[in-house]
C-alpha positions in Angstrom: 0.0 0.0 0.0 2.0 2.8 -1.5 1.7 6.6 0.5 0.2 8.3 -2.8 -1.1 11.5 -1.7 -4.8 12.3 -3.6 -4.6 15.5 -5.2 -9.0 15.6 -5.4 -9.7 15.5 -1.8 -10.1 18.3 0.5 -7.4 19.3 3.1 -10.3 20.8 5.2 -11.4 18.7 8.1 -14.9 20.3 7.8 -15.7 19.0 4.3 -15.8 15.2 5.5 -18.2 16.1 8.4 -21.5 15.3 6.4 -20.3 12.9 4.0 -22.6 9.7 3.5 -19.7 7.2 4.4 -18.8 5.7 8.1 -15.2 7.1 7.4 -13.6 9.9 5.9 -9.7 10.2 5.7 -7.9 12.9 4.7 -3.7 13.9 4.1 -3.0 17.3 5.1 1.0 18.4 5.5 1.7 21.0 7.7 5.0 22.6 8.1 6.8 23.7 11.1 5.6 25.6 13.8 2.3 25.5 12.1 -1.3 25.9 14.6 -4.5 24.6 14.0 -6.4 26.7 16.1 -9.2 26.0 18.4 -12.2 23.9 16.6 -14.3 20.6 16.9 -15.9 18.3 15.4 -19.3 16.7 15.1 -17.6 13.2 14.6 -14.9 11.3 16.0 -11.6 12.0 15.2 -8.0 9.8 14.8 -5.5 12.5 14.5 -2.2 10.6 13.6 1.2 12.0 11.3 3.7 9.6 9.6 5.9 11.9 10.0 6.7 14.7 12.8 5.4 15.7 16.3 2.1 17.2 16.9 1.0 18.3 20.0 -2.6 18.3 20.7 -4.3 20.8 23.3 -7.8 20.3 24.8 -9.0 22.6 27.5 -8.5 19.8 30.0 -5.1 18.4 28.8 -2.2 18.4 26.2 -1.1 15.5 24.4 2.2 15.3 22.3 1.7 13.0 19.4 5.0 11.0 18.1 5.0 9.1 14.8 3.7 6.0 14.8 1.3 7.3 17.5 -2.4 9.3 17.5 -4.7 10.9 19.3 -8.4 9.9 19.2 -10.8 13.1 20.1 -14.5 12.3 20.4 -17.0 15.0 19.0 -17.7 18.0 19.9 -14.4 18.7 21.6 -12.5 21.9 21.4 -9.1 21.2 20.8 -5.7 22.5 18.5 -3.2 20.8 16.8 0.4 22.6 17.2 3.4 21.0 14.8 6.8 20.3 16.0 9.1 19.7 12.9 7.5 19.4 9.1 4.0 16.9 9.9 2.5 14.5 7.3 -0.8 14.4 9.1 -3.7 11.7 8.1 -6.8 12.2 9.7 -10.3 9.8 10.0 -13.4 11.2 11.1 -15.9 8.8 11.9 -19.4 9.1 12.5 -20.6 8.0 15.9 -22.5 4.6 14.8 -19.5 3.6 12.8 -17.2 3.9 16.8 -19.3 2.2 19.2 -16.4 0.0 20.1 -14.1 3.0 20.8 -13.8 5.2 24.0 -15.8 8.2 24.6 -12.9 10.2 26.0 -9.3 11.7 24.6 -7.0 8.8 24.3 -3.3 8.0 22.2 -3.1 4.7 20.5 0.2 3.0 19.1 -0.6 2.6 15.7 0.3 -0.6 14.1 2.2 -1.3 10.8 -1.2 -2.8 9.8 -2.8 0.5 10.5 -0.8 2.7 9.5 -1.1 1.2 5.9 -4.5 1.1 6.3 -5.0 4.6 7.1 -2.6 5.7 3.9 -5.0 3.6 2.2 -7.5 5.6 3.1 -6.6 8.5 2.5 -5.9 7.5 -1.6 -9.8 6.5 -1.7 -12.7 8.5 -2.8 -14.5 10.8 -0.3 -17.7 8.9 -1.2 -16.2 5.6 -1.5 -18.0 2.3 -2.1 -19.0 0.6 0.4 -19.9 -2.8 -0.8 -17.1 -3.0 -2.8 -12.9 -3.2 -1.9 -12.9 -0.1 -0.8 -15.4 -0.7 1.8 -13.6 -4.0 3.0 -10.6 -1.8 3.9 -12.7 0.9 5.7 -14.4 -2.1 7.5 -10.6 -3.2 8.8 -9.4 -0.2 9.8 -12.0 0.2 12.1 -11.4 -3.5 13.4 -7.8 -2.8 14.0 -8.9 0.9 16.1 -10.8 -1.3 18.4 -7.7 -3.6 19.5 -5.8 -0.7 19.8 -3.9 -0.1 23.1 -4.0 2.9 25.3 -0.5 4.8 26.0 0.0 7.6 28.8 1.0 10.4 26.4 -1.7 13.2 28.2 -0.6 16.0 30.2 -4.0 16.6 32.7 -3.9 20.2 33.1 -5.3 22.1 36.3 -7.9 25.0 35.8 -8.0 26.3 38.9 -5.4 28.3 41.6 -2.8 27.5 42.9 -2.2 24.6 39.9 -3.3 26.4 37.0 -0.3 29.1 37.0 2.0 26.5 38.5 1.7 24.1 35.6 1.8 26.5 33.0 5.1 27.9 34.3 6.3 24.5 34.5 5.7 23.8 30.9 7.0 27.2 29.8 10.4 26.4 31.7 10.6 22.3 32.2 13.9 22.5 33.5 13.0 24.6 36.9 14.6 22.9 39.4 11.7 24.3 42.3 10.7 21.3 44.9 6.9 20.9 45.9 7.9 23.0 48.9 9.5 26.0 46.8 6.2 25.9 44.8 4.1 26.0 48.0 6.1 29.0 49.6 5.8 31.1 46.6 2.2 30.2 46.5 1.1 31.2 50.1 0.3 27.1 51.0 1.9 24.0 52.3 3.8 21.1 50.3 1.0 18.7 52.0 -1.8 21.3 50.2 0.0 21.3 46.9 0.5 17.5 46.7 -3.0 17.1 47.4 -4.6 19.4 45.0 -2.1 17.6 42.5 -3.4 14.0 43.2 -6.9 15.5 43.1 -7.1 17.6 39.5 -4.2 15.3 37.8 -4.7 12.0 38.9 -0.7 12.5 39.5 1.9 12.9 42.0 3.6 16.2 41.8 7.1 14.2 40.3 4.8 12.9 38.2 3.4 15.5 36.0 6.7 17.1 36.5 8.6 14.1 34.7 5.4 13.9 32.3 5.9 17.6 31.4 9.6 17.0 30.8 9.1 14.0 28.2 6.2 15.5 26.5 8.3 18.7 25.8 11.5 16.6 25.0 9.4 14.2 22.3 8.8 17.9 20.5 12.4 18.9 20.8 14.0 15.7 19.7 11.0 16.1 16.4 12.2 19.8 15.6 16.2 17.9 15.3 18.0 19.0 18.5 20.9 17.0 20.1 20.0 14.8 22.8 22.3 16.3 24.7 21.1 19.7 24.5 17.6 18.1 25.4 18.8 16.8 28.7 20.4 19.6 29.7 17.8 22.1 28.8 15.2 19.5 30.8 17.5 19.7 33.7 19.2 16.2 34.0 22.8 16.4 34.6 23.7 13.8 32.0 22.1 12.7 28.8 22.3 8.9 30.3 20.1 10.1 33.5 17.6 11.6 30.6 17.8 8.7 28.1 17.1 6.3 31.2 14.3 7.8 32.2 12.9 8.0 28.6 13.3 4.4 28.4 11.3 4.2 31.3 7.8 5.9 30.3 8.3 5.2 26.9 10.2 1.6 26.2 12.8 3.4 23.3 15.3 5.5 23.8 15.0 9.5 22.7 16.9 8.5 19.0 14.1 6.3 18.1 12.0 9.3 17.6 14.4 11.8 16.0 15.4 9.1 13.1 11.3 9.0 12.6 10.8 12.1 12.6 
């Protein structure tokens, strides 16, 4: 299944919103540093890229989206899509009665080989494919293979409220702050035992937790836009790239070069 790019279909995600098929797919590329800015959809949504790092914001949490990996966003959620790096982006939208296997919520999947080809598949068919016929058969599979999909811990939960809210967003504006719970409490007019529990309460994480979260999510965008692993680490905070690498191998399984020599 070759990655042939249809030059007929729209690059709009709105035009595949009302189309009579269970599944739409569409290839947009974005370049660098590109936005997406705040929209939903009345369907569901797989947003994936063969190539590049996306980072995806609802209002309750930010996911960063490596190759080989996508976010599913059910309808009617306001979200954006921020590129790190050139992104080959191929998007389905699929209508509610088409997904009743899937979750209701935000979730990443790992995207198999078998998908992936699927979803480049796709993508080269006809907006109003038909359904009885190959075409159909492959649309019919790709949803199969979404169902055994599994989850992956690529979300960022982010607070709303004080004290959290401007915490975490400093946080992710400068990962490599070096502040302890109880620095952040001082400066915030509360106790490290408050702070930890208004953490566990709005995250669903410990305090190191999100921190170490933050960290990756904002290294899997760095590594995407080509910077030395090296530089990474250090501007994350670790004192040696082997601290950083071995905790990347630790939430994600790979070490930080598997994603630069996808992306």
């Amino acid at each position: 299944m070759g990655q042939r790019l249809s030059t007929s279909k729209p690059t709009r995600g709105d035009a595949y919103q009302e189309v009579p098929r269970p599944v739409g797919a569409m290839a947009r590329d974005l370049p660098p540093a590109f936005e997406i800015p705040w929209h939903s959809h009345p369907r569901f949504q797989l947003i994936f890229a063969t190539r590049g790092v996306m980072t995806v914001d609802t209002h309750e949490a930010t996911w960063m989206v490596p190759p080989q990996r996508a976010v599913w966003m059910p309808p009617k959620t306001a979200h954006r899509v921020r590129t790190s790096g050139e992104v080959h982006m191929r998007t389905l939208y699929i209508e509610p009665a088409a997904a009743r296997r899937m979750p209701r919520g935000c979730e990443v999947f790992e995207v198999t080989p078998l998908l992936r080809e699927l979803i480049l598949r796709a993508t080269e068919l006809p907006l109003e494919y038909e359904e009885r016929g190959p075409a159909g058969r492959v649309m019919r599979l790709l949803l199969d293979e979404l169902a055994a999909l599994p989850r992956l811990p690529y979300n960022l939960p982010m607070p709303k409220t004080a004290p959290l809210a401007p915490i975490c967003s400093r946080l992710m504006e400068t990962p490599n702050e070096p502040a302890t719970l109880e620095d952040l409490a001082a400066r915030h007019g509360t106790t490290a035992r408050t702070l930890a529990r208004h953490f566990r309460r709005q995250t669903g994480m410990s305090f190191a937790e999100w921190r170490r979260r933050a960290r990756l999510l904002r290294a899997l965008g760095w590594i995407a836009e080509g910077r030395p692993i090296l530089a990474v680490a250090l501007d994350l905070g670790y004192e040696s790239p082997s601290a950083f690498s071995a905790m990347f191998r630790r939430e994600l399984g790979v070490p930080p070069s598997h994603f630069r020599s996808e992306a």
